[in-house]
N, CA, C and O of each residue as an XYZ file, in Angstrom:
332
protein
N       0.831     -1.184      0.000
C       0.000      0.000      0.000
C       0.872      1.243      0.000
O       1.934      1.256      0.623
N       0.448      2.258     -0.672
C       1.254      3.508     -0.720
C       1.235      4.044      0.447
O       0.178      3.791      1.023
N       2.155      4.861      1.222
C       2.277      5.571      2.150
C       2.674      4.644      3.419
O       2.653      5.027      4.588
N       2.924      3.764      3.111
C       3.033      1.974      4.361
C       4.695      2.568      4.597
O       4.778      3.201      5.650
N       5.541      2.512      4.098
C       6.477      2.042      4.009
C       7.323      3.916      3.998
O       8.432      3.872      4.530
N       7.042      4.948      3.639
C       7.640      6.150      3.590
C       6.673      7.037      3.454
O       5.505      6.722      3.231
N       7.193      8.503      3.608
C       6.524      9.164      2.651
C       6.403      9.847      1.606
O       7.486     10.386      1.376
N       5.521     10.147      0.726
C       5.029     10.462     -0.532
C       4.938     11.775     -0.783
O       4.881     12.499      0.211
N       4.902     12.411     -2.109
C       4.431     13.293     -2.591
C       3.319     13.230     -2.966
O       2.665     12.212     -2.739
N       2.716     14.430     -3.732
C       1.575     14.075     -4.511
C       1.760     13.696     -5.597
O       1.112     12.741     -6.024
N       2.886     14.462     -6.515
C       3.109     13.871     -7.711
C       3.534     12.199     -7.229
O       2.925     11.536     -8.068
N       3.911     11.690     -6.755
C       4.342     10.549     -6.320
C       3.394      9.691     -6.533
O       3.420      8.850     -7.432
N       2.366      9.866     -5.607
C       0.944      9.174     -5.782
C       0.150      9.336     -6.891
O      -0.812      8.574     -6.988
N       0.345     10.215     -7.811
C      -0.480     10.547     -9.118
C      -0.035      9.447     -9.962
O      -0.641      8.735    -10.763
N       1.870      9.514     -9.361
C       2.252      8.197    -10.741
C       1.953      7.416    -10.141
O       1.553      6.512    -10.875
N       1.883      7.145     -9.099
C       1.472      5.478     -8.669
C       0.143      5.116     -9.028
O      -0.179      4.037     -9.526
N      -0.808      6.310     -8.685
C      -2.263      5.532     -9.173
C      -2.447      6.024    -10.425
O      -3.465      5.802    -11.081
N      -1.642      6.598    -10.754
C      -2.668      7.116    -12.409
C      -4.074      7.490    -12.209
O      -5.186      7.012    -12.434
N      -3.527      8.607    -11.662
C      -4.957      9.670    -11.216
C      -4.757     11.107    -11.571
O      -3.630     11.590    -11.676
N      -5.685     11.685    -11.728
C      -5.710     13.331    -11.556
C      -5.215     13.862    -10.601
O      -5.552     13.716     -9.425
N      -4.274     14.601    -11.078
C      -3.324     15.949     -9.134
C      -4.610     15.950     -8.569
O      -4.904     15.452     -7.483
N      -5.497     16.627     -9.481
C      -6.612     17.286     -8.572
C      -7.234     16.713     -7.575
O      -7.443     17.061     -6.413
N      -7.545     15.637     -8.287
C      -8.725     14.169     -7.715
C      -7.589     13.724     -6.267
O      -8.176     13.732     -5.185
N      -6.214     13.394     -6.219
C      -5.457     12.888     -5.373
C      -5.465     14.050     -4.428
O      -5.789     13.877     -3.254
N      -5.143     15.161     -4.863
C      -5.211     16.629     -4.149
C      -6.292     16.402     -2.494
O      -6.262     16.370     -1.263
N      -7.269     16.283     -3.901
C      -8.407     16.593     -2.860
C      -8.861     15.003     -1.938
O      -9.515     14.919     -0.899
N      -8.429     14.219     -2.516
C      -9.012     13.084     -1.541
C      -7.305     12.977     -0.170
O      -7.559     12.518      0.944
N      -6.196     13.307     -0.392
C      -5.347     13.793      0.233
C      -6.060     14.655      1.230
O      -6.518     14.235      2.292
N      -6.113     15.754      0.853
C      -7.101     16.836      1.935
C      -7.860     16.155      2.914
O      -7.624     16.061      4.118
N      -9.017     15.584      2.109
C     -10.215     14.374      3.063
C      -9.187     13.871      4.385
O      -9.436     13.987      5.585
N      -8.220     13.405      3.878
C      -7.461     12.356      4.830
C      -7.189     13.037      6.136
O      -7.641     12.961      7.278
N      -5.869     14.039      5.242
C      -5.732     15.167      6.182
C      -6.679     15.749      7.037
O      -6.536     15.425      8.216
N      -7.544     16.462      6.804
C      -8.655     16.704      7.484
C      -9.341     15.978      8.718
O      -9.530     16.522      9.806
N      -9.574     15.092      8.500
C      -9.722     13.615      9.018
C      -8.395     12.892     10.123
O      -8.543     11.826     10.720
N      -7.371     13.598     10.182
C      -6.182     13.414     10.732
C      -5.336     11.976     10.355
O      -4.558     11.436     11.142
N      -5.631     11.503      9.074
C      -5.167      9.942      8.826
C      -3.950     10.327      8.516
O      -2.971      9.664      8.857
N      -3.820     11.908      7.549
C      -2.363     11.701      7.110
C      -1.686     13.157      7.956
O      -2.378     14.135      8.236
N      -0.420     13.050      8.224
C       0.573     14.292      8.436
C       1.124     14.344      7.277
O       1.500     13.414      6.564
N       1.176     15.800      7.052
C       2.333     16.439      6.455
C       4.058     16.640      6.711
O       4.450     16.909      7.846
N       4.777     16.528      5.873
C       6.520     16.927      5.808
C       6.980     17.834      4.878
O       7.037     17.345      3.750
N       7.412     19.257      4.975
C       7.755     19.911      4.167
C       9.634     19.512      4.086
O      10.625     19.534      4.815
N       9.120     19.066      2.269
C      10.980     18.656      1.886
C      11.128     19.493      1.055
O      10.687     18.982      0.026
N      11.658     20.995      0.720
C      12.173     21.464      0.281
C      11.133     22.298     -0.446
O      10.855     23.319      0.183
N      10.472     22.153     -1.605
C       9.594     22.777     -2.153
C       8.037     21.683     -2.002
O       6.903     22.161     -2.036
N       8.278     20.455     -1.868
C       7.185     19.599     -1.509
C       6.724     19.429     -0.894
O       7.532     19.563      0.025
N       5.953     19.199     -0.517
C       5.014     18.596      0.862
C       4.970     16.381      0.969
O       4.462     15.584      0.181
N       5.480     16.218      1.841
C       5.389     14.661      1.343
C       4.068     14.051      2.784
O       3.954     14.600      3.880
N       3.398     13.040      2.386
C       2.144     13.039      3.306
C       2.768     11.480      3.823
O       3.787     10.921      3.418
N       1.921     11.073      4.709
C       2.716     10.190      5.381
C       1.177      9.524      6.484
O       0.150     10.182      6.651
N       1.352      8.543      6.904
C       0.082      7.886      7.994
C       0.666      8.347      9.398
O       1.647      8.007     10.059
N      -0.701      9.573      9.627
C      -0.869      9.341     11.087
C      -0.313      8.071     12.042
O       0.841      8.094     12.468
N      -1.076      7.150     12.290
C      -0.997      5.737     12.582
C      -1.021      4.645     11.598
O      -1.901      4.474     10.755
N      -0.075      3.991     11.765
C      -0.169      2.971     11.207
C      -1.164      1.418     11.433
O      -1.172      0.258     11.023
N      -1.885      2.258     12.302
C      -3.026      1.021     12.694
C      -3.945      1.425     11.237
O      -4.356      0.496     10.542
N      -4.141      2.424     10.960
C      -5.006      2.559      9.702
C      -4.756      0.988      8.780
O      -5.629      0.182      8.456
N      -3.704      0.937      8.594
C      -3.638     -0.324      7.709
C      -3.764     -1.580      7.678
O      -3.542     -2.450      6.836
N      -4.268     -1.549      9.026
C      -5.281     -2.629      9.410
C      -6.651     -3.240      8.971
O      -7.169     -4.256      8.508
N      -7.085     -1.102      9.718
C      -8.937     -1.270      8.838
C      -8.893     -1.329      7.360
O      -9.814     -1.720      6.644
N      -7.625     -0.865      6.936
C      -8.319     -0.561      5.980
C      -7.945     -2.408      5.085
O      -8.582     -2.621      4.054
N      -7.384     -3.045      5.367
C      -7.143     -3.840      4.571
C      -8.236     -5.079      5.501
O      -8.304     -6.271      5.201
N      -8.831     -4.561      6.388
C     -10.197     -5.378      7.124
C     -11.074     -5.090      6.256
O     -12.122     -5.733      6.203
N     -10.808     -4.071      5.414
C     -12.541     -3.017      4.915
C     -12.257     -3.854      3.291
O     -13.268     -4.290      2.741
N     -10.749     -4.074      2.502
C     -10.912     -4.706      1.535
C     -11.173     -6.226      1.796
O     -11.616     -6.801      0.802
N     -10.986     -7.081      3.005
C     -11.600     -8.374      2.962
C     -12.869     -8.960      2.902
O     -13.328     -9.904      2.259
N     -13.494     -7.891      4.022
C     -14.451     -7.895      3.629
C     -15.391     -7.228      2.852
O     -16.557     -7.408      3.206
N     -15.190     -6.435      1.793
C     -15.787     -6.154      0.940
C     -15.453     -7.854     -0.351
O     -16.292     -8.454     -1.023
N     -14.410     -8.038     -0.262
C     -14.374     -9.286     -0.705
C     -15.514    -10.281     -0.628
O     -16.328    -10.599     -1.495
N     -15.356    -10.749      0.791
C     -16.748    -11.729      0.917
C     -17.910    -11.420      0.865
O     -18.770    -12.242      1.181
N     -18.365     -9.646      0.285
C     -19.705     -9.631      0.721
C     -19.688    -10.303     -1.824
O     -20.486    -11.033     -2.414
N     -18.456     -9.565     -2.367
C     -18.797     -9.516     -3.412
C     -18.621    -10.888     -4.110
O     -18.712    -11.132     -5.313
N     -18.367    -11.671     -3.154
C     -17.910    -13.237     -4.086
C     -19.001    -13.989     -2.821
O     -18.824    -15.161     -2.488
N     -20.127    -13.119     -2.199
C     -20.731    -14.282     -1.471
C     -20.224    -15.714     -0.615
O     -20.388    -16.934     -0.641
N     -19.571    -14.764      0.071
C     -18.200    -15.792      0.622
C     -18.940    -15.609      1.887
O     -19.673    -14.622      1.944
N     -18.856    -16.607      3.191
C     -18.953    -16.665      4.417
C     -17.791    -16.068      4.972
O     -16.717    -16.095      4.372
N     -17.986    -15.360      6.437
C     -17.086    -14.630      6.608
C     -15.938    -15.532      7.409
O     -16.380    -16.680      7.476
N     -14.435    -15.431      8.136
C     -13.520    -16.184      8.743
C     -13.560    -15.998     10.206
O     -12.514    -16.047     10.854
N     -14.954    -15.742     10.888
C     -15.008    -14.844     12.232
C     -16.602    -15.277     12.511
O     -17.571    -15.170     11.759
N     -16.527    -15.707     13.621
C     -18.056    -15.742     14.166
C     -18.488    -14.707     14.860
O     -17.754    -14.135     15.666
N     -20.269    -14.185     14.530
C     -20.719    -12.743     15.150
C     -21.715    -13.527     15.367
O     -22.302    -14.330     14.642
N     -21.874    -13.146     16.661
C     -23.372    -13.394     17.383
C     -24.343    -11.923     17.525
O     -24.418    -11.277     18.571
N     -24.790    -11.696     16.711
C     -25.741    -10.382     17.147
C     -26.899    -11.015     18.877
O     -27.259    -12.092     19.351
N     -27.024     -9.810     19.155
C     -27.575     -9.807     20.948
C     -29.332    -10.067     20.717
O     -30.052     -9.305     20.071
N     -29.653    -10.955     21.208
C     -31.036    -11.476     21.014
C     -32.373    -10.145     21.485
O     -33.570    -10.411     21.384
């Protein structure tokens, strides 16, 4: 995952996802905003970076199971909802 391992620019992340500055810009912001990412000023750049690294937990909880809901998969975890 981008931002796991260092941190990034924006142009950085534009080449990685092959996205619009703008579109990365602004979902960057969201994050920020949101306190997921800090900022680093390197010289003329700004490089963004994870708050916590527990984020990469949910978030790779949020792609599994979006997995099993889209391949109708049973989940790897038993839930008892409260009677």
């Amino acid at each position: 995952m981008l931002l796991e391992k260092e941190p990034l620019s924006v142009s950085q992340i534009v080449t990685a996802l092959k996205l619009e500055q703008s579109m990365v810009s602004h979902q960057l912001s969201l994050l920020r905003k949101h306190q997921l990412l800090t900022t680093q000023r390197d010289g003329k750049k700004i490089r963004y970076s994870l708050t916590d690294p527990h984020i990469l937990a949910v978030v790779e909880m949020a792609y599994e199971h979006s997995a099993h809901v889209v391949l109708h998969q049973d989940h790897h975890y038993s839930y008892q909802k409260d009677q």
